[in-house]
mmCIF file as gemmi writes it, N, C-alpha and C atoms, coordinates in Angstrom:
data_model
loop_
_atom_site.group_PDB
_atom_site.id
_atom_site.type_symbol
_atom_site.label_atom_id
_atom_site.label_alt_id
_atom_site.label_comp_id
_atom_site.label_asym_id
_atom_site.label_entity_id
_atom_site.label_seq_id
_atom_site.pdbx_PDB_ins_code
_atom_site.Cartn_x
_atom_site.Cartn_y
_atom_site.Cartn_z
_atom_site.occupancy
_atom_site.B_iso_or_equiv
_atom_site.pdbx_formal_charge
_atom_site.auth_seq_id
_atom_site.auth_asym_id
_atom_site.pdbx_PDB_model_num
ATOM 1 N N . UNK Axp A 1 ? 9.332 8.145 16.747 1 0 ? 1 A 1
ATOM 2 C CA . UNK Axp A 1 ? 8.947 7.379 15.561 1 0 ? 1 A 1
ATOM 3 C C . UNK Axp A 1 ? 8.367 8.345 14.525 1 0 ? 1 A 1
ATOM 4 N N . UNK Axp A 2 ? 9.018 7.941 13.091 1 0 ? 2 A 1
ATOM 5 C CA . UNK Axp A 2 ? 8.08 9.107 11.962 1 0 ? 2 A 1
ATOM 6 C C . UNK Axp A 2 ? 6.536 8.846 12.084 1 0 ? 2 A 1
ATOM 7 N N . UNK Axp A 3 ? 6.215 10.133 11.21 1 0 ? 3 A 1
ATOM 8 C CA . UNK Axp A 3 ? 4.569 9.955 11.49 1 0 ? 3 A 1
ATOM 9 C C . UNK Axp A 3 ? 4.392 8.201 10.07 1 0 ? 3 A 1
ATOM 10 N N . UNK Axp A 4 ? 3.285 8.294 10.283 1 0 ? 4 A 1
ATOM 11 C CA . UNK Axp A 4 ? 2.677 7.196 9.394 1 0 ? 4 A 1
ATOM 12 C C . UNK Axp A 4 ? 2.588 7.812 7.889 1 0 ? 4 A 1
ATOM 13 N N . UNK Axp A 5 ? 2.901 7.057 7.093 1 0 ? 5 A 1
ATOM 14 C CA . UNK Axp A 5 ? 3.443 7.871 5.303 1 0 ? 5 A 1
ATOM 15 C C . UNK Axp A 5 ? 1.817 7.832 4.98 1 0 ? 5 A 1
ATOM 16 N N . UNK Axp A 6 ? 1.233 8.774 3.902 1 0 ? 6 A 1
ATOM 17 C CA . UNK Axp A 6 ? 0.213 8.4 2.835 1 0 ? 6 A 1
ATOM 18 C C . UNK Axp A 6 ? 0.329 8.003 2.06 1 0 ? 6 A 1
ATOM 19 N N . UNK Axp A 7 ? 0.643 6.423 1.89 1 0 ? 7 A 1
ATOM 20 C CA . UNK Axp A 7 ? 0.266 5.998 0.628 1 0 ? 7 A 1
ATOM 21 C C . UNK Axp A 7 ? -0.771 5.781 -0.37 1 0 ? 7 A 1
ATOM 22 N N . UNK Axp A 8 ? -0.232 6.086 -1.772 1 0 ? 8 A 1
ATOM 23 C CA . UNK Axp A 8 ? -1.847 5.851 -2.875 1 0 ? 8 A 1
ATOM 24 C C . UNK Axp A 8 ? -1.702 4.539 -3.016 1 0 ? 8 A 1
ATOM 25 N N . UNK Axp A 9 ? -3.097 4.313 -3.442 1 0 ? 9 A 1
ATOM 26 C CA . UNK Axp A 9 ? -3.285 2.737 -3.356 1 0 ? 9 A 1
ATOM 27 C C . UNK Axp A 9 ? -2.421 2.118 -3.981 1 0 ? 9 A 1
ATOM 28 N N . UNK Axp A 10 ? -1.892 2.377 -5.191 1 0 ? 10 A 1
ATOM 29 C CA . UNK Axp A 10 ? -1.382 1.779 -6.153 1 0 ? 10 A 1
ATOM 30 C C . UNK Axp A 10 ? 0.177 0.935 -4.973 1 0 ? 10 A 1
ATOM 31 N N . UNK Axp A 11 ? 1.092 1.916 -4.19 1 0 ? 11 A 1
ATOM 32 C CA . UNK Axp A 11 ? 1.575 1.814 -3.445 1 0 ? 11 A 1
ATOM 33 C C . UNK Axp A 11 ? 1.511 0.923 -1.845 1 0 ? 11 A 1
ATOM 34 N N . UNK Axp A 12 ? 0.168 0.595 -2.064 1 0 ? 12 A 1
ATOM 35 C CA . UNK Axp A 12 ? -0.393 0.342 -0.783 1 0 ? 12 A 1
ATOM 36 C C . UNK Axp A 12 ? -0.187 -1.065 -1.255 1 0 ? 12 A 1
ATOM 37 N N . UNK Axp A 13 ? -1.576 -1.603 -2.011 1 0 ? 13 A 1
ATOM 38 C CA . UNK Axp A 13 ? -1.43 -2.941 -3.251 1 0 ? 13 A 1
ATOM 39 C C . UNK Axp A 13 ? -0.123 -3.276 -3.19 1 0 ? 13 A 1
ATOM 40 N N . UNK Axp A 14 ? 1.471 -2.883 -3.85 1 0 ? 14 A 1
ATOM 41 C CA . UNK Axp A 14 ? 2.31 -2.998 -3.785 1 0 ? 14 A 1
ATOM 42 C C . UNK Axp A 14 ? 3.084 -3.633 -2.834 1 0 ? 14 A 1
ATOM 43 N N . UNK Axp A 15 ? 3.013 -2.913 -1.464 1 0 ? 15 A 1
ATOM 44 C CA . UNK Axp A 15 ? 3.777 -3.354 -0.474 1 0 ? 15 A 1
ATOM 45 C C . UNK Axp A 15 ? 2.788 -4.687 0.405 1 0 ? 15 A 1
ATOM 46 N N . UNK Axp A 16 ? 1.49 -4.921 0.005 1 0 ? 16 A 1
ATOM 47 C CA . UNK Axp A 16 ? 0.361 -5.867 0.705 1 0 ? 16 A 1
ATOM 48 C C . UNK Axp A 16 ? 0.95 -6.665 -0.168 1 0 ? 16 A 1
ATOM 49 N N . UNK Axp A 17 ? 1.319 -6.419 -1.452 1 0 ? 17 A 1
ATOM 50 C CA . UNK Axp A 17 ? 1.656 -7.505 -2.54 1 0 ? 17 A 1
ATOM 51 C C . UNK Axp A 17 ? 2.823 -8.387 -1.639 1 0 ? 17 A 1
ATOM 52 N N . UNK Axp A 18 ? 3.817 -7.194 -2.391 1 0 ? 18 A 1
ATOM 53 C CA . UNK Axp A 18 ? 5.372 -8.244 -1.985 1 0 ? 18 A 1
ATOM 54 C C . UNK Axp A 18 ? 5.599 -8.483 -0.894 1 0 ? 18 A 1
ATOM 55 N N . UNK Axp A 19 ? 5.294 -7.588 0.02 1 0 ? 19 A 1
ATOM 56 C CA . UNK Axp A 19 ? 6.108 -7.942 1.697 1 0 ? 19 A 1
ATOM 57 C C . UNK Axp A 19 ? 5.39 -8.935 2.285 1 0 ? 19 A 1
ATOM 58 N N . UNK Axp A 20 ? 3.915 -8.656 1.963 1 0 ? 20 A 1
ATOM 59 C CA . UNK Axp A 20 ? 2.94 -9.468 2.852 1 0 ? 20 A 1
ATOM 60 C C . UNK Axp A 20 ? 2.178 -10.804 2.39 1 0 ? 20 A 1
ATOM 61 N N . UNK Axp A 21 ? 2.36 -10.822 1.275 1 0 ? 21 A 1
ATOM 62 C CA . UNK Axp A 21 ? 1.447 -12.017 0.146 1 0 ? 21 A 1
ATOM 63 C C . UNK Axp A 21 ? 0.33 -11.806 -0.028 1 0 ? 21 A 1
ATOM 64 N N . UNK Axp A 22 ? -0.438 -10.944 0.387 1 0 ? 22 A 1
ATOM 65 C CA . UNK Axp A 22 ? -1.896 -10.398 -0.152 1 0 ? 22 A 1
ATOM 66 C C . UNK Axp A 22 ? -1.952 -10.709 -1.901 1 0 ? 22 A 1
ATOM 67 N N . UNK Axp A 23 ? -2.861 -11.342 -2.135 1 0 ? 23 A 1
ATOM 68 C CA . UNK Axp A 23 ? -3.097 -11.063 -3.407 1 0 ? 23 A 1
ATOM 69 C C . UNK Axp A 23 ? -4.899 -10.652 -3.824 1 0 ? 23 A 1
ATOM 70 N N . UNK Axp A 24 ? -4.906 -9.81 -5.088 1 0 ? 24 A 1
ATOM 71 C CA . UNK Axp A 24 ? -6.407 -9.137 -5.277 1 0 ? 24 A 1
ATOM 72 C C . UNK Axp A 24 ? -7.079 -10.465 -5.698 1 0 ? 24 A 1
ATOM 73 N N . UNK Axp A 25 ? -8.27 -10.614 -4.694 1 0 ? 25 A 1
ATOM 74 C CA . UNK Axp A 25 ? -9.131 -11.791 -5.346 1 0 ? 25 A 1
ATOM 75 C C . UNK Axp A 25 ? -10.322 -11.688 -6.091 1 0 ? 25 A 1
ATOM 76 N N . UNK Axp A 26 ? -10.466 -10.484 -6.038 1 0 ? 26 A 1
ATOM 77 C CA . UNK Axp A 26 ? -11.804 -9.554 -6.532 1 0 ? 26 A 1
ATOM 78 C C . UNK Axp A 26 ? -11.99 -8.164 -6.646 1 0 ? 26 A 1
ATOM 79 N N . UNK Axp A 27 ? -12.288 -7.528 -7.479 1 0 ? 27 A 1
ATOM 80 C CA . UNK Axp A 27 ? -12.865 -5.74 -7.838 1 0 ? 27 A 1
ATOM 81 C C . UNK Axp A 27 ? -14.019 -5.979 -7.506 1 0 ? 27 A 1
ATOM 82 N N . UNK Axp A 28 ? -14.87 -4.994 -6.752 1 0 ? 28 A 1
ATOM 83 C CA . UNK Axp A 28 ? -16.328 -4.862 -6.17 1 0 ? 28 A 1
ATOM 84 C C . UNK Axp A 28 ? -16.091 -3.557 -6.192 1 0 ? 28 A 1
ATOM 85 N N . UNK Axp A 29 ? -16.295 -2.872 -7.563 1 0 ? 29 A 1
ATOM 86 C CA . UNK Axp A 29 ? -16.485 -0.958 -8.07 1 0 ? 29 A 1
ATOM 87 C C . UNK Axp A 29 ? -15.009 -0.824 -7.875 1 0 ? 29 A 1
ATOM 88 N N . UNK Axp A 30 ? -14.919 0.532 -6.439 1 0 ? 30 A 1
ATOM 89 C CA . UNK Axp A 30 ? -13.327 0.982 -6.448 1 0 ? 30 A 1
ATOM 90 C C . UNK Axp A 30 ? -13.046 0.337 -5.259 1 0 ? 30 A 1
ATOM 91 N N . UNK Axp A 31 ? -12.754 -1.144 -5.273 1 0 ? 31 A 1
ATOM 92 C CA . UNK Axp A 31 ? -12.452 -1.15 -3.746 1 0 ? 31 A 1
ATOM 93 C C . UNK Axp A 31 ? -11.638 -2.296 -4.216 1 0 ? 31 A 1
ATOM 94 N N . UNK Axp A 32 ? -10.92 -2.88 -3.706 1 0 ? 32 A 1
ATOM 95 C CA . UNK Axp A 32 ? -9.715 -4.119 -3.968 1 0 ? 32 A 1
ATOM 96 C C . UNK Axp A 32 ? -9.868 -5.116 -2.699 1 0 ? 32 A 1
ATOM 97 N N . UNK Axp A 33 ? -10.159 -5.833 -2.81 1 0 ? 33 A 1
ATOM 98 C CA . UNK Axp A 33 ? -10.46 -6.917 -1.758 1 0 ? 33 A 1
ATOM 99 C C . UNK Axp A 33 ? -9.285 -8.155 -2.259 1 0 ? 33 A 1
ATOM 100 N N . UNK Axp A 34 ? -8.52 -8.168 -1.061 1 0 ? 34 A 1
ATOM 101 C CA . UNK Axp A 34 ? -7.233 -8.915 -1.35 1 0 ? 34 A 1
ATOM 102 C C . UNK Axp A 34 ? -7.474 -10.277 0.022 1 0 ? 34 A 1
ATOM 103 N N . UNK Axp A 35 ? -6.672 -11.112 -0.122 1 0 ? 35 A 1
ATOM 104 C CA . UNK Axp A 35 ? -6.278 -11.985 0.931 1 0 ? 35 A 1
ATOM 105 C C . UNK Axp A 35 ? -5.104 -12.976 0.937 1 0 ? 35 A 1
ATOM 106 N N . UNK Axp A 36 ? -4.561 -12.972 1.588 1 0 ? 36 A 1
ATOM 107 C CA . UNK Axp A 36 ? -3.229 -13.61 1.866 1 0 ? 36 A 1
ATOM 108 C C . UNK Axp A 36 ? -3.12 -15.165 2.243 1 0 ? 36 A 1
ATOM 109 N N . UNK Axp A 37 ? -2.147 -15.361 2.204 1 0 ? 37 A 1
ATOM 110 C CA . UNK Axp A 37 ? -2.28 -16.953 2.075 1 0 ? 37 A 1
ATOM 111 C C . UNK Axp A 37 ? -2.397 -18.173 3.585 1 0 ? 37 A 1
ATOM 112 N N . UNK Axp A 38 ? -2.638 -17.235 4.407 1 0 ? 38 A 1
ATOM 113 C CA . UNK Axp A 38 ? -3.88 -17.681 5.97 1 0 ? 38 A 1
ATOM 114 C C . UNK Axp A 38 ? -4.759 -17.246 6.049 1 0 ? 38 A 1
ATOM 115 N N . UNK Axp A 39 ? -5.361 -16.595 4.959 1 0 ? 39 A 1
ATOM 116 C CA . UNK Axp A 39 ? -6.601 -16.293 5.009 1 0 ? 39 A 1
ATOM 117 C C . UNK Axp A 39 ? -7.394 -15.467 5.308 1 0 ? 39 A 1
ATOM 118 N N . UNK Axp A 40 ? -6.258 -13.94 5.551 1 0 ? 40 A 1
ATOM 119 C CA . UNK Axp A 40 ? -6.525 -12.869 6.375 1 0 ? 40 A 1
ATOM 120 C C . UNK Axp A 40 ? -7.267 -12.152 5.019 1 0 ? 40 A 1
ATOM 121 N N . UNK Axp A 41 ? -8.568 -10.866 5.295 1 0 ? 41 A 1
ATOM 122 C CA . UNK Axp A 41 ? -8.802 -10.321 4.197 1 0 ? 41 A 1
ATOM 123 C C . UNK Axp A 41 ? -8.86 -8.896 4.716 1 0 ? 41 A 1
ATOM 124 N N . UNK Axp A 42 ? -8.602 -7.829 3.643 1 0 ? 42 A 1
ATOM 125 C CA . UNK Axp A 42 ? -8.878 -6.132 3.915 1 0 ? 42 A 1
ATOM 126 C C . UNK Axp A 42 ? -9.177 -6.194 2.386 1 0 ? 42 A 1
ATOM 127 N N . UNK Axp A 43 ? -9.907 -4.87 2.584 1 0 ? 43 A 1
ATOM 128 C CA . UNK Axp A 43 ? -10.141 -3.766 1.507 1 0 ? 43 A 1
ATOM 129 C C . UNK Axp A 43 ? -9.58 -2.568 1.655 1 0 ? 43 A 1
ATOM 130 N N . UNK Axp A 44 ? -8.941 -2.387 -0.021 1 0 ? 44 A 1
ATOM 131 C CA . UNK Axp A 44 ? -8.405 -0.824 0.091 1 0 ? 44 A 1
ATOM 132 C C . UNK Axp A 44 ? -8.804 -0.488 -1.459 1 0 ? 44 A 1
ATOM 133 N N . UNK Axp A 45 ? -9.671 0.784 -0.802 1 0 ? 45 A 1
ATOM 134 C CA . UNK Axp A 45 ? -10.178 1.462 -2.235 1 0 ? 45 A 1
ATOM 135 C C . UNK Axp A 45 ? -9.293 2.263 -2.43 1 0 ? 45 A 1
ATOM 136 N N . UNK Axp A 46 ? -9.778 2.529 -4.173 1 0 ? 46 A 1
ATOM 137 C CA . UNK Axp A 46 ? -8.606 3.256 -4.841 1 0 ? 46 A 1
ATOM 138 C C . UNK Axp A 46 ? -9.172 4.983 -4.403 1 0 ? 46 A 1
ATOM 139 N N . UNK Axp A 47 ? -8.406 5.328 -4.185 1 0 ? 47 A 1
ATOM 140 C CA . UNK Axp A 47 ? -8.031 6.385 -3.968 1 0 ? 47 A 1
ATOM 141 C C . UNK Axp A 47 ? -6.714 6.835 -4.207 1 0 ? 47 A 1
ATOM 142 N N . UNK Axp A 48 ? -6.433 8.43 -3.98 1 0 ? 48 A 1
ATOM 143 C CA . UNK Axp A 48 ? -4.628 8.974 -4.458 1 0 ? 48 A 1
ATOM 144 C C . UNK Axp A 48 ? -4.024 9.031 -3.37 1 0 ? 48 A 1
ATOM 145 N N . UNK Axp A 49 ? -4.461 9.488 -2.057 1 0 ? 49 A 1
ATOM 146 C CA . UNK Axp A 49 ? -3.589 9.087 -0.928 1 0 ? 49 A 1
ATOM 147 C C . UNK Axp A 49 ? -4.893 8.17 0.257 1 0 ? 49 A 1
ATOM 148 N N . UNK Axp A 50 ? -4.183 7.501 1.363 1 0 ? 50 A 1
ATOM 149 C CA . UNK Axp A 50 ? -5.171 6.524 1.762 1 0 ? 50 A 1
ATOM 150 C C . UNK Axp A 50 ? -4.764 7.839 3.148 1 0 ? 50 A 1
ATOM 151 N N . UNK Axp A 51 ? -5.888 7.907 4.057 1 0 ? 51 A 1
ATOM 152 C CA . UNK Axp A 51 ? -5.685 8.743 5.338 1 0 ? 51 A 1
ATOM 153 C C . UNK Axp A 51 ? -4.688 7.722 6.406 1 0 ? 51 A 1
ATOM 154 N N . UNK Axp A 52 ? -4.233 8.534 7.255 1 0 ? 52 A 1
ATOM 155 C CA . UNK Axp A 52 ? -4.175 7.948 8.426 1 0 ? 52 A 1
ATOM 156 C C . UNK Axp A 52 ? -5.004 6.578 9.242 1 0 ? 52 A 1
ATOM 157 N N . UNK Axp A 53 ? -6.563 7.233 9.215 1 0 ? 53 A 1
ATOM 158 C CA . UNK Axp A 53 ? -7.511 6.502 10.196 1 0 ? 53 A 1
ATOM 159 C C . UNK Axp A 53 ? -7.85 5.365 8.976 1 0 ? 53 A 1
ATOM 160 N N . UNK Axp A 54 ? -7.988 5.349 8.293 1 0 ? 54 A 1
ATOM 161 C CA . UNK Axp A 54 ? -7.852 4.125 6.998 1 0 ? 54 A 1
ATOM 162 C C . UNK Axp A 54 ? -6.881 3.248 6.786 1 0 ? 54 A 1
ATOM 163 N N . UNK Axp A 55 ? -5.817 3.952 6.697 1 0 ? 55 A 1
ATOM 164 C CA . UNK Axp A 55 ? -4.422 2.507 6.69 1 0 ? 55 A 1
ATOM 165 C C . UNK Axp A 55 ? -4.56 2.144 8.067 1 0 ? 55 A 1
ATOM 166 N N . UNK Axp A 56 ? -4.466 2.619 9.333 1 0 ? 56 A 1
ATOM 167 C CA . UNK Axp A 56 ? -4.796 1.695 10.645 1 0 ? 56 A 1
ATOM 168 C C . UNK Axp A 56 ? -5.667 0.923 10.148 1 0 ? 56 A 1
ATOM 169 N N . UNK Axp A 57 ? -6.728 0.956 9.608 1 0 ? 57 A 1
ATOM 170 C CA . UNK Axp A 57 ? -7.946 -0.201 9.619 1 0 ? 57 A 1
ATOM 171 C C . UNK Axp A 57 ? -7.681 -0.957 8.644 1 0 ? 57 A 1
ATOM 172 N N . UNK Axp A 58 ? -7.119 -0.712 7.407 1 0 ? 58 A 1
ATOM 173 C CA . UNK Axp A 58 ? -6.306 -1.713 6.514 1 0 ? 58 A 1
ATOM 174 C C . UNK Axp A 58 ? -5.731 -2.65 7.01 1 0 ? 58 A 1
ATOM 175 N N . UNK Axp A 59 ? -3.906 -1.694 8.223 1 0 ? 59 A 1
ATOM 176 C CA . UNK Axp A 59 ? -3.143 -2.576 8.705 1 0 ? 59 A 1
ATOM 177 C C . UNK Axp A 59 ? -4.115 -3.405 9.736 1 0 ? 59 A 1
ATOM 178 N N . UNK Axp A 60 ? -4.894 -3.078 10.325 1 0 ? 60 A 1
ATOM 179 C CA . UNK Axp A 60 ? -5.405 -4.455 11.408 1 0 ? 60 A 1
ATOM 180 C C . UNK Axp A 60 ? -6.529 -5.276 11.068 1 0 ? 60 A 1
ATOM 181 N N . UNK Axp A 61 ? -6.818 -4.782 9.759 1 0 ? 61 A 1
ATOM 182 C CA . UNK Axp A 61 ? -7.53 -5.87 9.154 1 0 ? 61 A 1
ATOM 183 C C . UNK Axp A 61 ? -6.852 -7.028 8.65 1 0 ? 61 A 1
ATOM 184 N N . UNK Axp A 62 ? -5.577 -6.65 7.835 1 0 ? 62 A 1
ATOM 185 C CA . UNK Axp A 62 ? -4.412 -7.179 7.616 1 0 ? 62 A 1
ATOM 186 C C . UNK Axp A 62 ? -3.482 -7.634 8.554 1 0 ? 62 A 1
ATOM 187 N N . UNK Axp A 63 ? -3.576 -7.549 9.749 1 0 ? 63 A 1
ATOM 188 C CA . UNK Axp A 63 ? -2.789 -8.291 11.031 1 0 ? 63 A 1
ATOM 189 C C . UNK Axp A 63 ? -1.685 -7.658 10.757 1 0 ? 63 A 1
ATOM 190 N N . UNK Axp A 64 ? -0.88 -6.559 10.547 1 0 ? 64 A 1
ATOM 191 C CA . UNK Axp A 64 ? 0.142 -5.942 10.689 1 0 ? 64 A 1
ATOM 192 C C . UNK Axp A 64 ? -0.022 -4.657 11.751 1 0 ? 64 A 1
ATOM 193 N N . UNK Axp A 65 ? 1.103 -4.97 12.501 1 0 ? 65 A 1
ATOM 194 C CA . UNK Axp A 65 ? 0.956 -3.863 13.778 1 0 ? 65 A 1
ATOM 195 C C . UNK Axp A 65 ? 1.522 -2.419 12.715 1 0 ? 65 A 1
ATOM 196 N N . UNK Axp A 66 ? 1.178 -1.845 13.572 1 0 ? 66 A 1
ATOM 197 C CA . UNK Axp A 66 ? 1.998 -0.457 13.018 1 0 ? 66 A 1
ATOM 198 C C . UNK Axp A 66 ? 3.678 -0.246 13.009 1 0 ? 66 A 1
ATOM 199 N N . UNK Axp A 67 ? 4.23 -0.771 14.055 1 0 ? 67 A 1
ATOM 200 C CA . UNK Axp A 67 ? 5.539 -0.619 14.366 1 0 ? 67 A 1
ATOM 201 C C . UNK Axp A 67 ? 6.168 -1.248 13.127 1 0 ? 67 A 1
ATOM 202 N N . UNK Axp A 68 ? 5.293 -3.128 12.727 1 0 ? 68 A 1
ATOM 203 C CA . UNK Axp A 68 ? 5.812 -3.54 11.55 1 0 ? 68 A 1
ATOM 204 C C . UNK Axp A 68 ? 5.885 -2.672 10.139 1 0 ? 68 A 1
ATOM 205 N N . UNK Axp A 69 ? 4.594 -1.951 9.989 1 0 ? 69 A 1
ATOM 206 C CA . UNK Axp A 69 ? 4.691 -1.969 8.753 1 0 ? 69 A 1
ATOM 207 C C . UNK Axp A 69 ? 5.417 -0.498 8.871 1 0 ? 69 A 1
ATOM 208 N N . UNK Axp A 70 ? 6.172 0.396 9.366 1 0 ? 70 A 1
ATOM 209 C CA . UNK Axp A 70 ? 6.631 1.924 9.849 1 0 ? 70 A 1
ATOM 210 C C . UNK Axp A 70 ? 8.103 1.1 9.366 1 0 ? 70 A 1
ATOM 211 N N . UNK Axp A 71 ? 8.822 -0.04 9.823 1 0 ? 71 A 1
ATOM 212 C CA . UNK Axp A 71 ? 9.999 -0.772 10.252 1 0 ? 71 A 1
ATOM 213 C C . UNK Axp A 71 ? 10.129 -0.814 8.494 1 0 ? 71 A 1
ATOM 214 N N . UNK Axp A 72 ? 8.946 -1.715 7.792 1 0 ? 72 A 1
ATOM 215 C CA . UNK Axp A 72 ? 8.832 -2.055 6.371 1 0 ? 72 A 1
ATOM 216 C C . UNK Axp A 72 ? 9.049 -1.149 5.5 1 0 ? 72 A 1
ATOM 217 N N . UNK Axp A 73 ? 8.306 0.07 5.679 1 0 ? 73 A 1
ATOM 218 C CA . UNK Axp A 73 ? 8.36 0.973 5.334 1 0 ? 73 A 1
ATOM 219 C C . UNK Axp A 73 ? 9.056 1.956 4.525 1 0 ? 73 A 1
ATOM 220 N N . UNK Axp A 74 ? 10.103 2.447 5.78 1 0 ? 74 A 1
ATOM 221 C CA . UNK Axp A 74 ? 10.946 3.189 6.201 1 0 ? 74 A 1
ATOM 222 C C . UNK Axp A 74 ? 12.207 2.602 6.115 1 0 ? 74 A 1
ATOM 223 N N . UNK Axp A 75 ? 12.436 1.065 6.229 1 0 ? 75 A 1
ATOM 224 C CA . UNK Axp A 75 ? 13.266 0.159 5.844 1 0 ? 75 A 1
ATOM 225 C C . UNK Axp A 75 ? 14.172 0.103 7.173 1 0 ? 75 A 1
């Protein structure tokens, strides 16, 4: 399996957007607090690339396994 991509937030937002239905419900400074339409919530601050150990905690805050979002991804 490829490694896990760095995405910048802007990119990150993006794919939480369309693939997943996340939408931003609030700015609190640099941080984006989104939630989707069961009610799941993450934060992803802006930053230019997000780490490794950060998008894991994004994706399982967000209930997306890794395999999904690598599959999404990567297409």
């Amino acid at each position: 399996m490829p490694k896990l991509p760095r995405p910048s937030t802007r990119e990150l937002l993006k794919y939480l957007n369309k693939k997943k239905g996340f939408v931003v419900i609030r700015i609190s400074g640099d941080h984006h607090i989104l939630q989707n339409p069961e009610g799941r919530y993450t934060t992803v601050p802006l930053r230019k690339e997000i780490g490794q150990g950060l998008l894991l905690e994004i994706l399982k805050d967000a209930g997306i396994s890794r395999e999904e979002f690598m599959n999404d991804w990567y297409g």
